[in-house]
KESETOR-111418 format. One record per atom (N, C-alpha, C, O): residue in one letter; x, y, z. Coordinates in steps of 0.1 Angstrom, whole numbers, plus 5000, padded with zeros to 4 digits. Layout:
REM residues N
AXYZ
...
This chain:
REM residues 479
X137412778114
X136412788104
X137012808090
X136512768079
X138112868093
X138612888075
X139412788068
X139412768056
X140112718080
X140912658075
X139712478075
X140312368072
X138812478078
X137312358075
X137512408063
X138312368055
X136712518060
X136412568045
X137312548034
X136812548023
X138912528037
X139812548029
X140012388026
X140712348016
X139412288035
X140012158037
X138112078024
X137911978017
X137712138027
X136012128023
X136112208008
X135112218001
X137312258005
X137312317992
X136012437985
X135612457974
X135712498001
X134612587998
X135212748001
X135812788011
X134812817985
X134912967982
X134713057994
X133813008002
X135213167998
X136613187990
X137913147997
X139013187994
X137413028010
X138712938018
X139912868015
X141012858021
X139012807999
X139512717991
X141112777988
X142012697985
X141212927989
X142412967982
X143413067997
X144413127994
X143113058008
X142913128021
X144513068024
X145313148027
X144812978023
X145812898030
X147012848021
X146712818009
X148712848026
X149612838016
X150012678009
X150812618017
X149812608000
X149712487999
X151212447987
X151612517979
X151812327989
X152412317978
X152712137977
X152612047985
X153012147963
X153011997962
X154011927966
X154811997972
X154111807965
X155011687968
X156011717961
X156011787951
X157111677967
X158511727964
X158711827962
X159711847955
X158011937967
X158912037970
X159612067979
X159512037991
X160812147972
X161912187979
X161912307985
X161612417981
X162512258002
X162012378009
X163412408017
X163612468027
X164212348009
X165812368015
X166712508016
X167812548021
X165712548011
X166112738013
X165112858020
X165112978020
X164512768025
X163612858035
X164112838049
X164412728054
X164312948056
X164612998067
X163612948077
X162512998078
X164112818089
X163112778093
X163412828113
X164312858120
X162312808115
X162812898132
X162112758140
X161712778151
X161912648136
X161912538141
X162312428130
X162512448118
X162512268139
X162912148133
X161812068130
X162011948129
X160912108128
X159612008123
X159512048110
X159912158106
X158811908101
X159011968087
X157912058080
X156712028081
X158612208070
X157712288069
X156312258066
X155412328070
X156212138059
X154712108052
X154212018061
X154811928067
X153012038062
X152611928071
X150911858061
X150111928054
X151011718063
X149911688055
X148811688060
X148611658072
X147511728048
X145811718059
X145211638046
X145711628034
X143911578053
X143511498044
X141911588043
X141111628052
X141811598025
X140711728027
X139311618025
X139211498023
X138511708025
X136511648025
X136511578018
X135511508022
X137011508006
X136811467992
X137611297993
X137411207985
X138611318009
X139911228007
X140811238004
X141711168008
X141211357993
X142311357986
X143311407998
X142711428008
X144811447999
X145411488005
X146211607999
X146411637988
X146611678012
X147111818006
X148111888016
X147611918027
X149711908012
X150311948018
X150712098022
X151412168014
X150112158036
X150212308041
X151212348044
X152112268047
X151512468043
X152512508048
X152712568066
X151812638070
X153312548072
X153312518090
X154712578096
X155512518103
X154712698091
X155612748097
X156012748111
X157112788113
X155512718120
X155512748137
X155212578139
X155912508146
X154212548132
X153512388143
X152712348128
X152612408117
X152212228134
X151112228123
X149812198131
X149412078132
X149112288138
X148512338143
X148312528137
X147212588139
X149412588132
X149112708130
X149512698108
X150512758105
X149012658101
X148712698088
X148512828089
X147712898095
X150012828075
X150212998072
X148613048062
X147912968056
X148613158062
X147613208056
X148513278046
X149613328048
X147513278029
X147813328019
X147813448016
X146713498015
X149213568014
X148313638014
X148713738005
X148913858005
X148913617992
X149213677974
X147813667972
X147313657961
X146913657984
X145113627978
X144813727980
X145213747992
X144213837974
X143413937983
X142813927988
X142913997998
X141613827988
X140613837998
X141213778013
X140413778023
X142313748015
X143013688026
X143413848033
X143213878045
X144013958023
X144114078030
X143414138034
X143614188045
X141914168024
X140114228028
X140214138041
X140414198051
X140114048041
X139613978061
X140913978068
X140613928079
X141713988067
X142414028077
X142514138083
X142814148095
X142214248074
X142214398074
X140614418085
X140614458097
X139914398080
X138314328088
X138614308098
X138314408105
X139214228103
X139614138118
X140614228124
X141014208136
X141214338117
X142014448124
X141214538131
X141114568143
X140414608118
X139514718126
X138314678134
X137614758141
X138014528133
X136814518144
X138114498159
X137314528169
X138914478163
X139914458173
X139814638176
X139614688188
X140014718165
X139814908168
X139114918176
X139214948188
X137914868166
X136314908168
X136114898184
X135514988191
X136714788189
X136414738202
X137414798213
X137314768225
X138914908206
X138815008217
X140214948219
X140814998228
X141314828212
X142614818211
X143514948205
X143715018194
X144014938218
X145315048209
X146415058202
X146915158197
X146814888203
X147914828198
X147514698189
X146714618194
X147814668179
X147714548173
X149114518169
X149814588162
X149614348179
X150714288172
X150814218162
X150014128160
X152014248151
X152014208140
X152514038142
X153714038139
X152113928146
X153013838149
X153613758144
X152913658141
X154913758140
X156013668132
X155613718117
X155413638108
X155313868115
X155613928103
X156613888090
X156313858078
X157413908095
X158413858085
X158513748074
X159113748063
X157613638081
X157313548080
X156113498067
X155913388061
X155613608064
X154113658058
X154113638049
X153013588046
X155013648038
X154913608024
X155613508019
X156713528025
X155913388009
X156113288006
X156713357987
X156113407978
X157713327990
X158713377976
X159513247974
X160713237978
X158713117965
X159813047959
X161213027957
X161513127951
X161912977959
X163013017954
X164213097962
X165313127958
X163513107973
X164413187985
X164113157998
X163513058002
X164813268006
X164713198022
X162713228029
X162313198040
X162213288019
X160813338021
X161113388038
X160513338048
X161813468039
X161913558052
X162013728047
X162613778038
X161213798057
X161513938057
X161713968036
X162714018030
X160613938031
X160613988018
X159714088013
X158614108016
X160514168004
X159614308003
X158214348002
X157814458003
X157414198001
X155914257995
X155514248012
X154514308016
X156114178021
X155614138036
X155714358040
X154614398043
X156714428039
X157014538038
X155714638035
X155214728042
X155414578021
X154014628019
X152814598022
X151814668020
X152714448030
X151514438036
X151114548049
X150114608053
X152714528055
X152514648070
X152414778064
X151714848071
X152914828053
X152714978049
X151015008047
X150415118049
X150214868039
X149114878037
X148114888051
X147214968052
X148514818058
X147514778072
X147814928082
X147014998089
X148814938079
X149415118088
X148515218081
X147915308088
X148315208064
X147515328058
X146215318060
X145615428061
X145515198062
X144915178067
X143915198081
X142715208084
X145115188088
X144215248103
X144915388105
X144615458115
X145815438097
X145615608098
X144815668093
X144815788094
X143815598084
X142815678079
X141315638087
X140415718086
X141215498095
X140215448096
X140215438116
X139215448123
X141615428121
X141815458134
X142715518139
X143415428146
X143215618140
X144615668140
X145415688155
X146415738158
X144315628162
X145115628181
X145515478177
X145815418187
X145615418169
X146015248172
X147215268162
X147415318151
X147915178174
X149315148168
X149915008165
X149514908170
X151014998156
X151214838146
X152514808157
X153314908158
X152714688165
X153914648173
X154014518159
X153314438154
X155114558159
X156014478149
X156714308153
X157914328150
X156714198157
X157114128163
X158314008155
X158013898152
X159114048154
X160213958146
X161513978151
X162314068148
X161413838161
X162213748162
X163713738158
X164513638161
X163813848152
X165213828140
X166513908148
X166313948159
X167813928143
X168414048141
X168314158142
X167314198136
X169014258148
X168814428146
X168214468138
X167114508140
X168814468124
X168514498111
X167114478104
X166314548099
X167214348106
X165414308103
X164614378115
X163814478114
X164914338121
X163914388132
X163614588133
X162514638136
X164314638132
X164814778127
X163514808116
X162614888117
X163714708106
X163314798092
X161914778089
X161514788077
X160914738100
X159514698101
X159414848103
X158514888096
X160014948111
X159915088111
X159515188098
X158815278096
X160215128090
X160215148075
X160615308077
X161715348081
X159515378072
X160415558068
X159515598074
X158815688068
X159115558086
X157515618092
X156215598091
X155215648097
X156315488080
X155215418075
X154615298072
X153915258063
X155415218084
X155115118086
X154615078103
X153515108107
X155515008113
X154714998124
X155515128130
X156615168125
X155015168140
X155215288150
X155715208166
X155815268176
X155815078165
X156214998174
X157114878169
X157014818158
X158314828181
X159014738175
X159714648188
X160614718193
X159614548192
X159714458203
X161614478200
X162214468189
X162214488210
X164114498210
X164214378215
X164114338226
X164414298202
X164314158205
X165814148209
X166214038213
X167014268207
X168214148213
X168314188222
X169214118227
X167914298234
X167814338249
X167914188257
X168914158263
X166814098256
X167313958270
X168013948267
X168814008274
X168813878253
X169813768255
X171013858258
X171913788262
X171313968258
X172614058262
X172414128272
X173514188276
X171114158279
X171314128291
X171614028302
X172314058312
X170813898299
X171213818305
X172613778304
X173113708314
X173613808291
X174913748287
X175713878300
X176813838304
X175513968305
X175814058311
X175914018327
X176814038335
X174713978327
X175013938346
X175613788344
X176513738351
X175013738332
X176213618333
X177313588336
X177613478341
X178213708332
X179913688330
X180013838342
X181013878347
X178913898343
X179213998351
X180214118340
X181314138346
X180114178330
X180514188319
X179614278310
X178814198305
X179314408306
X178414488303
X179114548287
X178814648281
X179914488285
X180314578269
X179514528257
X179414598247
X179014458259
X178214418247
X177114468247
X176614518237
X176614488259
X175314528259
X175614668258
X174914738252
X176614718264
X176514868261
X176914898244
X176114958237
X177814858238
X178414828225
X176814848219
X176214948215
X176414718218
X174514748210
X173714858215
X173114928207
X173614898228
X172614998232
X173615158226
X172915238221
X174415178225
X175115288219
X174615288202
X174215388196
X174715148197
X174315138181
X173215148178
X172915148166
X172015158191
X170715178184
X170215278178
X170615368185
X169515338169
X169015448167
X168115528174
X166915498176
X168615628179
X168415758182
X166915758183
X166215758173
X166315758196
X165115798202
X164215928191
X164816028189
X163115898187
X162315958180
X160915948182
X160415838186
X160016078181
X158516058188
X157615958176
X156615918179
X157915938166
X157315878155
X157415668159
X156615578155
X158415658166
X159215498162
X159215488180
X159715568188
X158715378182
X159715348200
X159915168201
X159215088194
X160815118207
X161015018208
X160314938217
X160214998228
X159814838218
X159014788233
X160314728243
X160914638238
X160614748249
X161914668258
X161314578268
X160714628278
X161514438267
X161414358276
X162514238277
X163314218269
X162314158290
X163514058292
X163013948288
X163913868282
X161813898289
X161313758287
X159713788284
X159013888288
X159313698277
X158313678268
X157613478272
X158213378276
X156513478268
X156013338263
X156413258255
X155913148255
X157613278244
X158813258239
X159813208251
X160513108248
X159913248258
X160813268262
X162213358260
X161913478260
X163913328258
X164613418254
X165013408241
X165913328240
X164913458232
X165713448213
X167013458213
X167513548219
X167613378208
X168713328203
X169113458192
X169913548191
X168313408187
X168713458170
X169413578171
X170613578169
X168613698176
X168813798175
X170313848181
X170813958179
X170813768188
X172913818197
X173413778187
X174513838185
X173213698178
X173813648168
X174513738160
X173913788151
X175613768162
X176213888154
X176913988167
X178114028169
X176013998172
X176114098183
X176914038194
X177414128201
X177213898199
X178013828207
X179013678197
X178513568193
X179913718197
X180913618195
X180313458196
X179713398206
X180713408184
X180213228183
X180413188200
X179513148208
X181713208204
X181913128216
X181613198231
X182213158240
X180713298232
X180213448240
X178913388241
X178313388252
X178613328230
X176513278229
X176813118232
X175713048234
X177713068234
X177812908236
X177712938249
X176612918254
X178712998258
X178813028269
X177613078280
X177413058291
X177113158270
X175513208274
X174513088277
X173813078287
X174412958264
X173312838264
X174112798277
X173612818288
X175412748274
X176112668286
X175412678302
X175112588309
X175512858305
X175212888318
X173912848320
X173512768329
X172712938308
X171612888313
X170712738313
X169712728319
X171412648305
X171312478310
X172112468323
X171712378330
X172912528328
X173112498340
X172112538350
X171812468360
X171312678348
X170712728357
X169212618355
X168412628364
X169012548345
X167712498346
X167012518334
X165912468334
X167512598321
X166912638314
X166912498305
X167912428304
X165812468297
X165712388283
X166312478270
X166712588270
X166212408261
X167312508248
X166512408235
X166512288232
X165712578225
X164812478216
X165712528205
X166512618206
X165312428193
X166712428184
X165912478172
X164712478175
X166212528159
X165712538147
X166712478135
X167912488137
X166312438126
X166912358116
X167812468107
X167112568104
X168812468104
X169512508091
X170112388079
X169612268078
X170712418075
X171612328062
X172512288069
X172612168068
X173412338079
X174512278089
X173612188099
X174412108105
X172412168104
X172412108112
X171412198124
X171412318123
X170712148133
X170012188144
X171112308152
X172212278156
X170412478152
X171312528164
X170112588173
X169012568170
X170412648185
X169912718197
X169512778186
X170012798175
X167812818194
X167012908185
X166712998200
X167213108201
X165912948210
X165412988223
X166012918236
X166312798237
X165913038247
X166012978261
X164712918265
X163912998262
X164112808271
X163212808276
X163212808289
X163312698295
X163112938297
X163212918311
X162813068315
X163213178310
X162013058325
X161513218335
X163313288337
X164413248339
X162613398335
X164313478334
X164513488352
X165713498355
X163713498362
X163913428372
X165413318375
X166513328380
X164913268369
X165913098371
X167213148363
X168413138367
X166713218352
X168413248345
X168913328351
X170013278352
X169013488361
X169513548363
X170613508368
X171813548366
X170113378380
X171713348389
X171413248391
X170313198391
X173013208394
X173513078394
X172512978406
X172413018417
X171912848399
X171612728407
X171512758421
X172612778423
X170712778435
X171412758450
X171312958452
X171213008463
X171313008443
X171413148448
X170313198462
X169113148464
X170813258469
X169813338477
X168613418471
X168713508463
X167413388476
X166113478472
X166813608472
X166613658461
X167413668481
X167713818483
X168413828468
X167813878459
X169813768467
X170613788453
X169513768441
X169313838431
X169013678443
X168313648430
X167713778425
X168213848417
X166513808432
X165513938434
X166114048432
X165614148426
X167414048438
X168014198434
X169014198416
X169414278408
X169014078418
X170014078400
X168914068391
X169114098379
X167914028393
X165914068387
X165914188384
X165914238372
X165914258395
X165114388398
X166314488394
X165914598390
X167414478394
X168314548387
X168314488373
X168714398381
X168314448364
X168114378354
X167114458345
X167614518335
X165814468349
X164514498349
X165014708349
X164814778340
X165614738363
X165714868360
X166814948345
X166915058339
X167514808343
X168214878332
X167414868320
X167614958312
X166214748315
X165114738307
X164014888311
X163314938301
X163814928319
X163514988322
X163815178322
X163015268323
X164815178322
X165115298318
X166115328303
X166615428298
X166015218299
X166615218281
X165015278274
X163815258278
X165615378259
X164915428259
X163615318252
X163915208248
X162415358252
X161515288247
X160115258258
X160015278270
X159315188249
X158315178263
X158515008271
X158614918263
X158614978286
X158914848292
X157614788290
X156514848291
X157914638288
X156714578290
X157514478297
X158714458297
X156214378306
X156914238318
X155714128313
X154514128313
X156714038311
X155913968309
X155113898322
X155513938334
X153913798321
X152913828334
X154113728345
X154413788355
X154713598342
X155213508353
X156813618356
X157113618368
X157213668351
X158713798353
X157313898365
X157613948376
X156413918360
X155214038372
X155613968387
X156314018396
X154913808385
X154813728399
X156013628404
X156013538413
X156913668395
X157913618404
X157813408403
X158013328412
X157513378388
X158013268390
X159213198384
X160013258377
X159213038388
X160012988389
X159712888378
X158612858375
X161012828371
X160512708360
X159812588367
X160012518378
X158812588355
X157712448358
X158712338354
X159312348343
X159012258360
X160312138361
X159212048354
X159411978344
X157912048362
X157311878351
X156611968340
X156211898330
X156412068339
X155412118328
X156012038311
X155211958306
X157012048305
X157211998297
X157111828288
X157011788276
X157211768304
X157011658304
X155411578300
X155011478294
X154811718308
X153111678307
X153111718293
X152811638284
X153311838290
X152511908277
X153511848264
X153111868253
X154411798265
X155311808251
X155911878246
X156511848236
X156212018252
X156612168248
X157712198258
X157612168270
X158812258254
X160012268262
X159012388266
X158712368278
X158512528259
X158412628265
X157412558276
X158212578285
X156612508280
X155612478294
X156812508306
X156512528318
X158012498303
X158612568313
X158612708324
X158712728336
X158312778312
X157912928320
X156212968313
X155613078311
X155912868313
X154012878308
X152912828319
X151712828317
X153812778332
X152712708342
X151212788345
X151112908349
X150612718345
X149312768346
X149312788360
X149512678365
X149212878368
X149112898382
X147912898390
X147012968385
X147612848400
X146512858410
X146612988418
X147613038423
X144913058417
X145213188417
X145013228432
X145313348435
X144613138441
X144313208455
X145913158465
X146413218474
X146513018456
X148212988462
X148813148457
X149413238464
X148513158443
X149713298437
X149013408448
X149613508450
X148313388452
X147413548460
X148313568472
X148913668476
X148413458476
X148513418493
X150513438492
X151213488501
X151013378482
X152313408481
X152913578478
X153813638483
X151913638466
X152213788467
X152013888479
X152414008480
X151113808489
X150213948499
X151413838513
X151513868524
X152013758509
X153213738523
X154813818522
X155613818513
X154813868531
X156113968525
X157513858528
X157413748533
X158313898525
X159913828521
X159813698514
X160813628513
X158813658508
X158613548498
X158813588484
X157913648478
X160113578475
X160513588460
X159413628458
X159313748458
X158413558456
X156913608447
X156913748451
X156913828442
X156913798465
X156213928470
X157414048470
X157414168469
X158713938472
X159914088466
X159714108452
X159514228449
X159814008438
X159614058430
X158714138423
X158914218415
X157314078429
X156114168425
X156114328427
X156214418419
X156014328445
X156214488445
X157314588441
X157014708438
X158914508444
X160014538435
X159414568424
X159714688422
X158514518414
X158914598398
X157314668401
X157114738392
X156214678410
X155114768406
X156214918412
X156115018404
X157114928424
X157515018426
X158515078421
X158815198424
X159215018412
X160015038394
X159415078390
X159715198388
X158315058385
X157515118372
X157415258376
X157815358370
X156715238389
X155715368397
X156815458397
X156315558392
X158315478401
X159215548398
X159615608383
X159815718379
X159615458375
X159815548363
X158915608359
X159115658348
X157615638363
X156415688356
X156615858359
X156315928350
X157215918373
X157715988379
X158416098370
X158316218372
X159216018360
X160616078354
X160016098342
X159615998336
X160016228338
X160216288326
X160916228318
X160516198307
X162216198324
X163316188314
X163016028307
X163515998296
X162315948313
X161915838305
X161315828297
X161115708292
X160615938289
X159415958279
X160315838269
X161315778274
X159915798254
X160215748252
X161015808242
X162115758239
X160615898237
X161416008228
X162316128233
X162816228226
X162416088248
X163716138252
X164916098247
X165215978245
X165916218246
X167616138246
X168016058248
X167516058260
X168815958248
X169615848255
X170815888252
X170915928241
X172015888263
X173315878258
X173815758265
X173415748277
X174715648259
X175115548267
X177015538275
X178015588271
X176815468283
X178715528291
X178915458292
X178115368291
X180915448298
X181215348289
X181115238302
X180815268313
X181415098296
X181014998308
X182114978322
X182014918332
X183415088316
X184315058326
X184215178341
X185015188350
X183115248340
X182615318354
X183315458350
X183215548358
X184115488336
X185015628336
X184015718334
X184315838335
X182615678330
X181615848334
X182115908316
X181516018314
X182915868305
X182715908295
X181715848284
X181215738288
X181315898270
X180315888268
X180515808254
X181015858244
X179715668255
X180415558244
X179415618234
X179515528225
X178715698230
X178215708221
X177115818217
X175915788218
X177415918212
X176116048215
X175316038206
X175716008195
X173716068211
X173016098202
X172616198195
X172316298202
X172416198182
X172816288172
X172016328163
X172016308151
X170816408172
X169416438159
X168816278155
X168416258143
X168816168167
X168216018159
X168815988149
X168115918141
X170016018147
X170615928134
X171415848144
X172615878144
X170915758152
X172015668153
X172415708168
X171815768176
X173715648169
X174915698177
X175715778170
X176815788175
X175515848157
X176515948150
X178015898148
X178215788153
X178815948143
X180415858144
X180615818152
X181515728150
X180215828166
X181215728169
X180015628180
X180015648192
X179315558173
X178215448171
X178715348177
X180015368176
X178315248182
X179215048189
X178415038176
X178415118167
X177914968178
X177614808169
X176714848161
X175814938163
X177014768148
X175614818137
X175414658131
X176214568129
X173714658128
X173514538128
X173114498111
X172814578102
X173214348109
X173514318097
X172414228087
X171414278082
X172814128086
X171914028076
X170813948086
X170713968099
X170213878078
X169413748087
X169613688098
X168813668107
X171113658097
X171913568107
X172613658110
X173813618111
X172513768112
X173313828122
X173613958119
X173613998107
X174114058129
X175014168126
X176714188124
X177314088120
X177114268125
X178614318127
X178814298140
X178114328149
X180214218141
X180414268156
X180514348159
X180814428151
X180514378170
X180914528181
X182514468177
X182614348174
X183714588178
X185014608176
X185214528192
X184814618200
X185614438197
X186214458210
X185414388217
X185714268216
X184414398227
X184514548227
X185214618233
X186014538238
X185714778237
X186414828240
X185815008242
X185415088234
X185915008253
X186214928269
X185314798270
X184514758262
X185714748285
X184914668287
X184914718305
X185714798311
X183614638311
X183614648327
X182014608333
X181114628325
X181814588340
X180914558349
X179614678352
X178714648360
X179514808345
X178814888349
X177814958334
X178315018325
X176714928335
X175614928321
X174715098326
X173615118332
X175615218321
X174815298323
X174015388315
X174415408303
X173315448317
X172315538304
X172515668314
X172715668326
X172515788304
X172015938306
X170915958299
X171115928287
X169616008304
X168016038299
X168116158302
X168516208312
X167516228289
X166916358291
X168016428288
X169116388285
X167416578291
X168616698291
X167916788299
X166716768303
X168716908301
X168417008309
X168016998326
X169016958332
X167117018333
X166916988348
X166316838347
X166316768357
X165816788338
X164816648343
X165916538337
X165516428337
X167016568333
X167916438332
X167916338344
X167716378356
X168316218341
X168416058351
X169715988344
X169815958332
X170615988353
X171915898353
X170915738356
X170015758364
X171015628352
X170615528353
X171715388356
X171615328345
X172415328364
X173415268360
X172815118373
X172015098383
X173715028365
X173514908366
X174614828367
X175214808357
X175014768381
X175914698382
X176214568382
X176514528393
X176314478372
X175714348367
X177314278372
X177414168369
X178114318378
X179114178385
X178814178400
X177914248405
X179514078408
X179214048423
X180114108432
X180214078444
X180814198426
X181114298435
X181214408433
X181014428421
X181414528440
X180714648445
X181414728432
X182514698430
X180814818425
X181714868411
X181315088417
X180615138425
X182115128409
X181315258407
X181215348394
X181915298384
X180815408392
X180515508381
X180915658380
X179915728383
X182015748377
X181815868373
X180815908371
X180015848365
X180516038378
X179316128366
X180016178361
X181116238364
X179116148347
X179616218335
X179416328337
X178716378346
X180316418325
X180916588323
X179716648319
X178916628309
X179616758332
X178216858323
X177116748334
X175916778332
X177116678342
X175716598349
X175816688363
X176916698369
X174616728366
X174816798383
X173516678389
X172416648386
X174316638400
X173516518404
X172116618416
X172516718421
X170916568418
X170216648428
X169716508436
X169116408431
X170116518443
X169416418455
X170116348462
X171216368467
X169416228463
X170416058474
X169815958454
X168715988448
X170615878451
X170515778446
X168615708452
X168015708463
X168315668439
X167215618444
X167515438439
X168115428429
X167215368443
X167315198443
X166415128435
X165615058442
X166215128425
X164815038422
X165014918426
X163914868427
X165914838429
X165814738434
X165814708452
X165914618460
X165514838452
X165514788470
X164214728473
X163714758484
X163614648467
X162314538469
X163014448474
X162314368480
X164414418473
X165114268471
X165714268480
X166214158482
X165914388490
X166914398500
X168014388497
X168514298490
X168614478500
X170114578498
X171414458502
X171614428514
X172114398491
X173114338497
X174414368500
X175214428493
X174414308515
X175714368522
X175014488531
X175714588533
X173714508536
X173414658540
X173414708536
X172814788543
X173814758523
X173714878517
X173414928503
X174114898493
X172614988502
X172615038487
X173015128482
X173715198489
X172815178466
X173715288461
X173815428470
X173015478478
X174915458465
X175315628472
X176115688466
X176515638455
X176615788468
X177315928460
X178715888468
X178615848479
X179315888465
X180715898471
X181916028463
X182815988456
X181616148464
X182416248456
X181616268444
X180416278443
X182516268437
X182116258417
X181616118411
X181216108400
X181816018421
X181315888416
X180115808424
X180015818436
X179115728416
X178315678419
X178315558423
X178415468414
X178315508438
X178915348442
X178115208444
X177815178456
X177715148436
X176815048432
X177514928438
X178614898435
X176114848451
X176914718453
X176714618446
X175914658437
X177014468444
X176614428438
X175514378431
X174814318439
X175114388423
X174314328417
X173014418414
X171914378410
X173514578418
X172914698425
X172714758413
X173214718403
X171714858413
X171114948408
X171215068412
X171515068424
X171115208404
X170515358411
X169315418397
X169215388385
X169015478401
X168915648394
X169015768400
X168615838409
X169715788390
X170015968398
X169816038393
X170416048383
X168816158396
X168516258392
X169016358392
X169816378401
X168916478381
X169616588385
X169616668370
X168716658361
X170716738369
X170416798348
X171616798348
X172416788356
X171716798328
X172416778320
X172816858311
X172016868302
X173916918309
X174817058301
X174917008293
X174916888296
X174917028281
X175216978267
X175516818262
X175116738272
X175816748254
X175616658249
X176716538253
X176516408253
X177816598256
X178916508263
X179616428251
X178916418241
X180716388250
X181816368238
X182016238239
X181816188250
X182316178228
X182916038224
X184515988231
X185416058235
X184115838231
X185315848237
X186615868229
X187715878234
């Protein structure tokens, strides 16, 4: 209706939407697709008028150097309150304001629209909270947080792609390198952690964080496993922007067994899962599907790959049959969750400390009052295109593990992302209580067996998972 009114040149529509003339130059705007930014409409009158189409030209950006574009948006926030949401996503934020002359990304008045819409509903609904959603870098993505006054939520957009780069090569330093550099768990700020989305996987965001030829290697494996690969335009030329593929299909290679598959999922998921922050799954990662092979074909859209519209009494009949992928992965992650709900130490403003990936049980990075990983921090993230590399990394090894909590309700959490059997030290100051618990034993235990204690070390088979319970003496040292 707004964008008729805007095309009909009727008050106050007429001014609602971002428009610019012919020949303009849009060679310095940061684009997250290859279609061209302006797309033309022909308005009520005949005349024509070129929109601005950041995503499609189907989605015209909304203005919003208009005020009255901010009064009705703001409107359209609190009636979503009104009706009892607890969360409102900000979606492709960054995106939000149009600054001439630049890459019109992540620019400071976009800053102040979320500071406004946050003061906003702390005065008008204060149980609802702003999920921040950009696509970007560490860094950008980070600073939607603002100084506590902007969103209180923030999607960890580089979690898939360095996870998935992890079971890939079987290889956890990167991912531990970034999860060491994140900042420091706080009850104000939490991150949302998930592996795959309606997007599918982002590119953008490893960028920095994995080596030019580390993220080729990453596209490489997942076009082998099945995945599509959508591109966005720069000044060099078209690069990988997204995976398009159910993280299903990407975990393992082509031909894999349901059992391997399900268990390098479901271990996957437990380490998304106990990193600090709140988990969310996306719905086809819930039931366990597989890429739609014609979907793209029909719809035009690489993503219709992991978008298949499913028939709901076939999905019924495949979740309530047991040893069918669909029904190991389903109850696999309801009985993940149901575990981590269990543990204290998952809150989300609990501690994290991260160890290192080579199984020595020492501690790549402590946290330090939430500043960070304190001196001796992995990876710190950078500009648009990217962060700093991680040094190395160094160590490197097959084993992705977290310490949660402190005192009696601490969880050792570790994750063994190669294909064969690895183990882990407990770390200095951890008193283990129990037997290892499996979050992936939905998937069935490969080789017979799942994790166990063996002495001072924790023995993960492939592609295996634990948590281990028990408490935690003081804060544990750098390496």
């Amino acid at each position: 209706d707004w964008f008729r009114g805007f095309l009909a040149k009727r008050e106050p529509y007429d001014r609602f939407f971002v428009a610019r003339p012919e020949g303009f130059d849009a060679s310095r705007v940061f684009r997250p697709r290859t279609h061209p930014l302006l797309t033309r409409f022909r308005r009520d009158d005949g005349s024509e008028v070129l929109a601005w189409t950041t995503f499609s030209p189907d989605q015209v950006d909304l203005d919003y150097s208009e005020p009255e574009v901010f009064l009705a948006m703001v409107e359209t926030a609190l009636s979503y309150a009104a009706r009892g949401a607890r969360i409102l996503r900000l979606d492709a934020v960054a995106y939000a304001w149009k600054e001439d002359g630049t890459d019109c990304l992540d620019r400071p008045r976009v800053h102040a629209l979320v500071r406004l819409f946050r003061a906003v509903l702390d005065e008008a609904a204060p149980g609802v909270s702003l999920l921040s959603e950009t696509n970007l870098p560490q860094a950008v993505n980070d600073s939607y947080f603002g100084k506590g006054d902007e969103a209180q939520l923030a999607y960890n957009f580089a979690l898939p792609p360095l996870a998935l780069h992890a079971f890939v090569g079987g290889r956890a330093g990167y991912l531990a390198s970034w999860a060491a550099g994140l900042p420091g768990p706080e009850p104000w700020r939490s991150y949302v952690n998930f592996l795959s989305s309606h997007d599918g996987i982002g590119l953008t965001p490893a960028r920095g964080l994995l080596p030019p030829a580390e993220l080729e290697r990453l596209v490489a494996a997942a076009k082998e496993r099945g995945s599509l690969v959508s591109e966005r335009s720069t000044p060099e030329g078209p690069v990988p922007y997204e995976l398009n593929t159910t993280f299903l299909d990407a975990i393992a290679p082509t031909g894999a067994a349901d059992e391997v598959r399900a268990r390098a999922f479901l271990s996957c998921h437990a380490a998304m899962a106990a990193l600090a922050g709140v988990p969310a799954v996306y719905f086809h990662s819930l039931v366990g599907s597989r890429n739609w092979r014609d979907g793209p074909g029909l719809t035009g859209s690489k993503r219709s790959a992991h978008r298949e519209r499913l028939d709901a009494a076939a999905l019924e009949r495949e979740l309530d049959e047991p040893g069918t992928l669909r029904s190991r992965v389903y109850s696999g992650l309801l009985n993940l969750l149901a575990a981590r709900g269990r543990r204290p130490a998952f809150d989300p403003a609990s501690p994290q400390l991260v160890l290192s990936p080579d199984g020595s049980g020492k501690i790549l990075a402590a946290d330090q009052g939430g500043n960070g990983g304190g001196p001796c921090a992995g990876a710190a993230a950078g500009s648009a295109e990217g962060g700093r590399l991680p040094d190395g990394p160094s160590p490197d090894g097959p084993v992705f593990a977290l310490l949660r909590g402190r005192g009696e309700g601490a969880v050792l959490a570790a994750v063994n992302v190669s294909e064969t059997p690895a183990s882990c030290v407990l770390p200095r100051g951890f008193r283990p209580r129990g037997s290892p618990f499996d979050p992936a034993a939905g998937a069935g235990a490969a080789g017979g067996e799942g994790p166990r204690l063996d002495g001072q070390s924790l023995v993960l088979p492939p592609l295996g998972a634990a948590w281990l319970d028990g408490s935690l003496e003081g804060d544990g040292r750098c390496i």
